[in-house]
N, C-alpha and C positions, 0 to 999 in steps of 0.2 A: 484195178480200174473197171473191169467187167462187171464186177461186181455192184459197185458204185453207179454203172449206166443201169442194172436192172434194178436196184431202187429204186433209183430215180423214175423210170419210164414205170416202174410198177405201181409208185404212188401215183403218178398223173396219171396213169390208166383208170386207178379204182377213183380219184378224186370225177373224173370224168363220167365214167360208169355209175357214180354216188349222182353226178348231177342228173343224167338223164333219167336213172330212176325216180327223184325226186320229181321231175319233170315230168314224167309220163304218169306218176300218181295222183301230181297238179292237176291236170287236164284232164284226166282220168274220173274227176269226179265233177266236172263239168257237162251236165246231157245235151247233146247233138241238136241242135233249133228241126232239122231234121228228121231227128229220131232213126236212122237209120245205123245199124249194124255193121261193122265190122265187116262181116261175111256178105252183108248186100252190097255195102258200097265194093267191094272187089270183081263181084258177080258182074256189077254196072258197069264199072269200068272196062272189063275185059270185052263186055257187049260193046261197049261205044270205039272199043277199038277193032271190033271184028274179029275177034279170039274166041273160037270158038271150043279150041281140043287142052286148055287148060281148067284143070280142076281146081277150088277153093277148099280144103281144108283144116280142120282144127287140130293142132296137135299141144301138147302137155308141153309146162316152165313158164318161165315169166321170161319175156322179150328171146324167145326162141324162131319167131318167126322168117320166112326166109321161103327164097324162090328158089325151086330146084328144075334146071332144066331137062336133066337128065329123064323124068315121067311128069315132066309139064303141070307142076301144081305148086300154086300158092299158098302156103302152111303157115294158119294162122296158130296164136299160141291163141288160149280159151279167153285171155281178159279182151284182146283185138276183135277175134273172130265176135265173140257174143257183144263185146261195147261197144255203146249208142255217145261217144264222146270227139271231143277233136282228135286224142290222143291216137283211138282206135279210127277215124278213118284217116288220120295222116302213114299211120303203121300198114295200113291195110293197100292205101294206093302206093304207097312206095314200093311195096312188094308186087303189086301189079305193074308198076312202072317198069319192072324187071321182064316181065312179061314180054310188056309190050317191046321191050327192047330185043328180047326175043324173036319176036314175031317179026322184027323187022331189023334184023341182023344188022345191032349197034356193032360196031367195028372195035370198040372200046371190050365190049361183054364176048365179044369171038374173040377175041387177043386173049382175054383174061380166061377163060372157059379150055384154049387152047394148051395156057399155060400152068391149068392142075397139076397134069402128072410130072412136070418137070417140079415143081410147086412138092409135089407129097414126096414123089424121091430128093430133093434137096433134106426136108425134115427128117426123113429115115437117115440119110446119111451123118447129118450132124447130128442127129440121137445117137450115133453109134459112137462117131468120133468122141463126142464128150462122156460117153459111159467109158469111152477104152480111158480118157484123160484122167477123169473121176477113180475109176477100180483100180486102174492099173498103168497111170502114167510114165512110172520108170519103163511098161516097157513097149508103150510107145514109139520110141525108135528105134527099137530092134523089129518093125514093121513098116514104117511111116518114116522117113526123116520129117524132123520139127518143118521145116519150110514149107515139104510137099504138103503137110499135114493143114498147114496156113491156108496155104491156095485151096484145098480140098474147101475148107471150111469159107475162105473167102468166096471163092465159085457158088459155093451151096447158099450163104449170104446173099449173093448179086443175086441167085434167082427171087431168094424170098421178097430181097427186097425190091425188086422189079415187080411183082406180084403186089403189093401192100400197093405203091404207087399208080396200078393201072387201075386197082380196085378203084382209089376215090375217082375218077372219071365218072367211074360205073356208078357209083353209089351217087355222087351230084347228079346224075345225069337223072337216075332213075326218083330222085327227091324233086327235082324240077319240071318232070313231067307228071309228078302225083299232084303237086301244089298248084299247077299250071290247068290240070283235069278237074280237081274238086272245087276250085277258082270258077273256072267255064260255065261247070255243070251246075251249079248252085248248091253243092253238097256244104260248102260251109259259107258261114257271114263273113263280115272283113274281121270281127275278134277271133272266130275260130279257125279263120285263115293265117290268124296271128301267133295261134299255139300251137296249130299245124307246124307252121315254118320252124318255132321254134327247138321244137320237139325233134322236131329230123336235123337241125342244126348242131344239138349236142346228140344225136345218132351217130352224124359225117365225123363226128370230134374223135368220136372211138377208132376210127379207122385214120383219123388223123394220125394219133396217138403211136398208133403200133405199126404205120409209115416211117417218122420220125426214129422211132425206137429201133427200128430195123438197118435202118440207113446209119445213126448213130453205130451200131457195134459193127456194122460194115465196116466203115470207116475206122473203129478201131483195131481189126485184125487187120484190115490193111496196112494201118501204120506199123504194126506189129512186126508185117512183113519185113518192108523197108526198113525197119529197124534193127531187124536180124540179119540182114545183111553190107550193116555197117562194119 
């Protein structure tokens, strides 16, 4: 049956991940009425919010982009940072949307930010657990009885997937204050506020995807449980 959920969630992940790239190469070759950059409209934005101690940089991959609080910079990948299109300033404010959520401790991004290292040791643990399952299942209970082994795995579940579900908060919130910013400011028209939208709309799907997926195998060691102790 596990088997059968990560098909399943792995085809609609890549089906999703196919659209958005499609989408972001759509718009991609659309140029900005504007003309502005990637790397300006983020600069702008973080000015118009009073942010001043976060840095905008370029780094390597396609759709790598991403806000890191930890040394307060916005890392653009090289098509965002240097593109003058809708694609690149929807990608570029959303990541400053993170920012500004930052800057003004969304309660949503401290919950989530909170809940990394429980987040990263949940992962280590269930990589161990299924390498012992995988190499050396028989002897598995000669360590672990099967049930405690469930709950271990159930427990490490409930964090990730509590994790996946706080994320999309974070991720709507921080899409709605970019669309909401480049709207205001005049950075795009009503069409390229329309490929904007649409472009972070199959972005929020990714993180849809692997909420659902999380919750799904939750759900199934759960039943797992109570099943074993029929």
């Amino acid at each position: 049956m596990i088997i059968v959920i990560m098909i399943v969630f792995g085809i609609l992940s890549f089906a999703v991940s196919s659209r958005l790239k499609s989408k972001f190469k759509k718009y991609s070759q659309i140029p900005l009425g504007r003309n502005l950059s990637g790397a300006e409209i983020a600069k702008l934005m973080l000015a118009d919010h009073g942010i001043q101690d976060v840095d905008v940089t370029c780094v390597d991959g396609q759709l790598t982009d991403h806000y890191n609080p930890a040394n307060r910079t916005v890392n653009l990948s090289k098509e965002v940072y240097h593109g003058r299109n809708a694609a690149a300033a929807a990608v570029a404010s959303h990541e400053c949307g993170h920012a500004v959520q930052h800057a003004t401790a969304y309660s949503m991004l401290e919950f989530r930010s909170a809940m990394v290292p429980m987040q990263n040791a949940s992962a280590k643990i269930l990589n161990i657990i299924f390498m012992m399952m995988l190499f050396g299942g028989f002897m598995l209970p000669q360590f672990i009885p099967w049930n405690m082994a469930l709950l271990i795995i159930i427990g490490a579940y409930g964090v990730m997937t509590l994790f996946s579900f706080v994320t999309l908060p974070v991720e709507f919130d921080a899409s709605k204050r970019a669309l909401a910013w480049i709207d205001e400011r005049g950075i795009v028209n009503s069409q390229e506020h329309g490929m904007a939208k649409d472009a972070l709309k199959w972005a929020a799907m990714t993180y849809v995807v692997v909420a659902l997926g999380s919750l799904v195998t939750l759900l199934y060691y759960v039943s797992l449980f109570f099943g074993s102790r029929d």
